[in-house]
C-alpha positions in Angstrom: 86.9 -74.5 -8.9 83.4 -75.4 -9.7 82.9 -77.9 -12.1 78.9 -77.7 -14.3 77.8 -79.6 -16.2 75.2 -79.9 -18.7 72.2 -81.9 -20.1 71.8 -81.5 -23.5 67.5 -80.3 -23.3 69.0 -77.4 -21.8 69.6 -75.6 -25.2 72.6 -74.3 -25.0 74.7 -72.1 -26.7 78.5 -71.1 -26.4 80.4 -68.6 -28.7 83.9 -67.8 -28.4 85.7 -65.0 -29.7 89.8 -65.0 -29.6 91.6 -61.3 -29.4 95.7 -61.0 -29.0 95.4 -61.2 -25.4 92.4 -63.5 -24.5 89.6 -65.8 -25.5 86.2 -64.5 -24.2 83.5 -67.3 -24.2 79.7 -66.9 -23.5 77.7 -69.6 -22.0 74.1 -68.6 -22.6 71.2 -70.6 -21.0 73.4 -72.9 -18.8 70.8 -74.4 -16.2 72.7 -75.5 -12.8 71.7 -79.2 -11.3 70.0 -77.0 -8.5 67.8 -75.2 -11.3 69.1 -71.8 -11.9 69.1 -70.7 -15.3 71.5 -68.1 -16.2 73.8 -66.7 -18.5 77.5 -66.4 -18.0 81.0 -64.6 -19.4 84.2 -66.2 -18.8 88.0 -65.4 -19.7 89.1 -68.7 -21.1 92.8 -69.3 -21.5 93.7 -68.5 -18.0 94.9 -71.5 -16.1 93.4 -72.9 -13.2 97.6 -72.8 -11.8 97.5 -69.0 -12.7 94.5 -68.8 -10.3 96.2 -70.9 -7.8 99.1 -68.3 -7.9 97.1 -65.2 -7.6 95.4 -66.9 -4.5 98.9 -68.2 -3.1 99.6 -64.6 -3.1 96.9 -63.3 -1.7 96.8 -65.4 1.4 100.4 -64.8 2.0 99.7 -60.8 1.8 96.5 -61.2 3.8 97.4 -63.6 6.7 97.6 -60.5 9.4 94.5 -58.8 7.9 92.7 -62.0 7.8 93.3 -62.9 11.2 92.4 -59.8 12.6 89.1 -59.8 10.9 88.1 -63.3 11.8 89.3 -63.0 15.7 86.1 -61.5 16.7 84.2 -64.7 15.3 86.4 -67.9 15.8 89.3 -68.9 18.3 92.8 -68.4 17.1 93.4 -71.9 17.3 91.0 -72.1 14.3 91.8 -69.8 12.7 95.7 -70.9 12.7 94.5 -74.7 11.1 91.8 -73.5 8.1 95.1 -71.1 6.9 97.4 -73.2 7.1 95.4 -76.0 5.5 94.8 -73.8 2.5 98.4 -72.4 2.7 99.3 -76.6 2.5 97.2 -77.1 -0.5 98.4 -74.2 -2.2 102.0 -74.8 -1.6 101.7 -78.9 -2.7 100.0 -77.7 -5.9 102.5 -74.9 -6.8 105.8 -76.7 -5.6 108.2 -77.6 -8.3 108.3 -80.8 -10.2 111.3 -82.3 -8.0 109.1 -81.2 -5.0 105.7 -82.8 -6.7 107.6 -86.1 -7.7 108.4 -86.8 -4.2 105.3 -86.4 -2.7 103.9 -88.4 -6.3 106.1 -91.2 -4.7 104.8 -90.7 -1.1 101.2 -91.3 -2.9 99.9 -87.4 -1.8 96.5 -87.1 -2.2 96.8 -83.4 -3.6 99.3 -84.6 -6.2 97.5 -87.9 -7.4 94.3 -86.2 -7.8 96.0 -83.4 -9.7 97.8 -85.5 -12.4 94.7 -87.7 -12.5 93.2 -84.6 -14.2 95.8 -83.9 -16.4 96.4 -87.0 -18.0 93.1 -87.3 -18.9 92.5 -84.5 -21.2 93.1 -83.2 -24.7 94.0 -79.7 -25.4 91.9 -78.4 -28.0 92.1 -74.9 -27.9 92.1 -71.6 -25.1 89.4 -72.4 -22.9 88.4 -75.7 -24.2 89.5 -79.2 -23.6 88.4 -82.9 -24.0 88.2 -85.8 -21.9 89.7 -88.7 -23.6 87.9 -91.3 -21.2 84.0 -89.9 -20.8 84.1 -88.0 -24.2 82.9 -84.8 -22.6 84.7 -81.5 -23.7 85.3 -78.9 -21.2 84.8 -75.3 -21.5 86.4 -73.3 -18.6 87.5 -69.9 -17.9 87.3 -67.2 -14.9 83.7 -66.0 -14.9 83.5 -62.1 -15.2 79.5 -61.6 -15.3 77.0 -63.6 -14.7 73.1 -62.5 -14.8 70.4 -65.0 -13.8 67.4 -66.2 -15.3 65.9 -68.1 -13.4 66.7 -67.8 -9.5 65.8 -70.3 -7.0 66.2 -70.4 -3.4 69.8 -72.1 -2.5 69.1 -74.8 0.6 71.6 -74.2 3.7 75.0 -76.4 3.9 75.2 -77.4 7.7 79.3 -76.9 6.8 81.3 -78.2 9.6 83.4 -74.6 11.5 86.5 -75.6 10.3 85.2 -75.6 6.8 83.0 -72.4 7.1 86.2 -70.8 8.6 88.4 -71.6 5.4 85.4 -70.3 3.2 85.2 -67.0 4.8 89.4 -66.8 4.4 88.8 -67.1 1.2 86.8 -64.9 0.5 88.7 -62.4 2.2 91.9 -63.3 -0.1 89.4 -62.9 -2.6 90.5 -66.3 -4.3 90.5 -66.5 -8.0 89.5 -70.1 -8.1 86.1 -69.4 -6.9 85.3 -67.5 -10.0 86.6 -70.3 -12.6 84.2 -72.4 -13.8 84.9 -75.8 -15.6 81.2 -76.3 -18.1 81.3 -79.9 -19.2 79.0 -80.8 -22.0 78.0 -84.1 -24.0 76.3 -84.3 -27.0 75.6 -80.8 -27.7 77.0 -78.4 -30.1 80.2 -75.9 -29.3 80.9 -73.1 -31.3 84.1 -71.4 -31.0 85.1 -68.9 -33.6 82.5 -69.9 -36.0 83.8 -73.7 -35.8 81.1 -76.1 -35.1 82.2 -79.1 -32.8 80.0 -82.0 -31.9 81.2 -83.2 -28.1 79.9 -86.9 -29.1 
């Protein structure tokens, strides 16, 4: 999950329309720290766990076809430790709340960081939260079209093997959490179904 967020000369403007089924949200002329300008469609309402389900599933269906495919580029030593690091992360998150209060009490990373993020919001409606602490409301969703407005050239991440290795697995699972998008805004205007709220 990619978390954006937003300085308020940017001029920005987000609609959301609500159907039976889903929330659709636009996020027109969001400007990324790097300096792309673009505009972008999400499906808001989805969970970040429904995403982390999907993928779950997908590595588990994958594994032999994602092996295969990376074997000509990395030792299956390598291989073996990016999946099962991701298969680790995906379990801990997903694992039932006897399962999660265990490993709360054995301080786990995964888990603290994960309830951390919880507890500090406010639902406010399908695709938009609020952040108690930093008074910053969230807008999130699983991004379905983007198209740029201003493109830059993206500098190279020396990434270390291991980590380019569990990139390209992903990819190959096609994970849905690299598609959702957390926007977080401050002081600027949000306008969902033709309600006006101020994130001050």
């Amino acid at each position: 999950m990619e978390n954006v967020k937003n300085a308020s000369e940017n001029q920005l403007v987000v609609t959301a329309e609500t159907t039976k089924r889903a929330t659709f949200i636009g996020v027109n002329g969001y400007t990324n720290k790097q300096g792309e300008k673009s505009n972008q469609r999400l499906i808001g309402g989805i969970t970040y766990e429904k995403c982390l389900q999907k993928d779950f599933k997908s590595l588990n269906t994958k594994r032999k076809f994602v092996f295969n495919r990376l074997s000509k580029k990395y030792p299956l030593e390598l291989i073996a430790q990016a999946y099962n690091e991701l298969h680790l992360s995906l379990e801990k998150r997903l694992s039932s709340p006897e399962i999660k209060e265990i490993l709360r009490l054995q301080n786990d990373e995964t888990i603290m960081r994960s309830d951390a993020q919880i507890d500090a919001y406010t639902q406010i409606a399908k695709g938009v939260k609020y952040h108690k602490e930093n008074k910053e409301f969230h807008v999130f969703g699983l991004v379905f079209a983007k198209k740029v407005l201003v493109s830059i050239e993206y500098k190279k991440v020396n990434s270390k093997e291991l980590t380019i290795c569990k990139n390209e697995i992903q990819k190959l699972c096609n994970f849905k959490q690299l598609k959702y998008r957390n926007f977080i805004f401050k002081d600027t205007e949000i306008k969902m179904q033709g309600e006006t709220i101020i994130a001050k």
